[in-house]
C-alpha positions in Angstrom: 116.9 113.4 99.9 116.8 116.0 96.6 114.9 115.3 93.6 116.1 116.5 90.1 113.7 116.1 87.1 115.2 116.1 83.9 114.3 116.4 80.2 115.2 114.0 77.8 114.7 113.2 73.7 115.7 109.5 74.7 113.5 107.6 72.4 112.6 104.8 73.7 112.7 102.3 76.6 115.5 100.0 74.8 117.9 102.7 74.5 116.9 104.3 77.9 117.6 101.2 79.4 120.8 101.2 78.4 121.2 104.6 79.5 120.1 104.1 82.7 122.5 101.2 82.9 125.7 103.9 82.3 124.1 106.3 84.6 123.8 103.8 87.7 127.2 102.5 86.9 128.5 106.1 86.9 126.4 107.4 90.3 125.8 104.4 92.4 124.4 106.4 95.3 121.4 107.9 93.2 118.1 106.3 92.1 117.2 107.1 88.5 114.4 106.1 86.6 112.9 107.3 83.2 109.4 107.8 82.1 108.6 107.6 78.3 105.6 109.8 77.3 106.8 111.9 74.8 104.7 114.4 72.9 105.0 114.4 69.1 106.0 118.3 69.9 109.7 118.9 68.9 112.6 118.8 72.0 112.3 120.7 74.5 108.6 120.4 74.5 108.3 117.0 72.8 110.7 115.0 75.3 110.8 112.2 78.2 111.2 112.4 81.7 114.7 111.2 83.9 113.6 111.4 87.6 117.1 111.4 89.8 116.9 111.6 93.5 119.7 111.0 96.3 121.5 112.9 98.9 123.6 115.1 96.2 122.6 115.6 92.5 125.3 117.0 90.3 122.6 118.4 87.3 125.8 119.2 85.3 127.2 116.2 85.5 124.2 113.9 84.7 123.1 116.5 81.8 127.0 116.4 80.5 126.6 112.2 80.3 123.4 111.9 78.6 124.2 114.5 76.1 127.9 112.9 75.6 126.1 109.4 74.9 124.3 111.2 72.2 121.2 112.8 73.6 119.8 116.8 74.6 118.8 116.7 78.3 118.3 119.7 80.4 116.2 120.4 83.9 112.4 120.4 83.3 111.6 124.4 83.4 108.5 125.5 84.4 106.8 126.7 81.5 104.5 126.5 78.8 105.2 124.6 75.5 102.8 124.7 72.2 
């Protein structure tokens, strides 16, 4: 099973639900999740967490859908943010 960690600026748990809902509905055969925790620090350093595991993650395809609902969303980088 692969895990992809994603970074989100999903605001909050109301609309994540309901992103979550369109992701599931979309790919069925992954489990997704979302952790709110945001920093005040501005996207991509400021930003939530979208946890997607399964047999086969598509990254492109799972950033492409949050971002055409309205959102950024990229893989979490290792790195450093002030």
């Amino acid at each position: 099973m692969m895990t992809e960690v994603f970074i989100t600026n999903i605001p909050d748990q109301i609309q994540a639900e309901s992103v979550l809902k369109i992701l599931e509905e979309s790919f069925p055969e992954l489990i997704i999740n979302f952790d709110a925790g945001a920093s005040e620090a501005p996207f991509p350093c400021g930003h939530n967490i979208l946890r997607v595991g399964g047999p086969v993650i598509n990254p492109e395809n799972i950033i492409s859908l949050v971002n055409n609902l309205g959102f950024s969303s990229g893989i979490l980088e290792d790195k450093v943010c002030q």
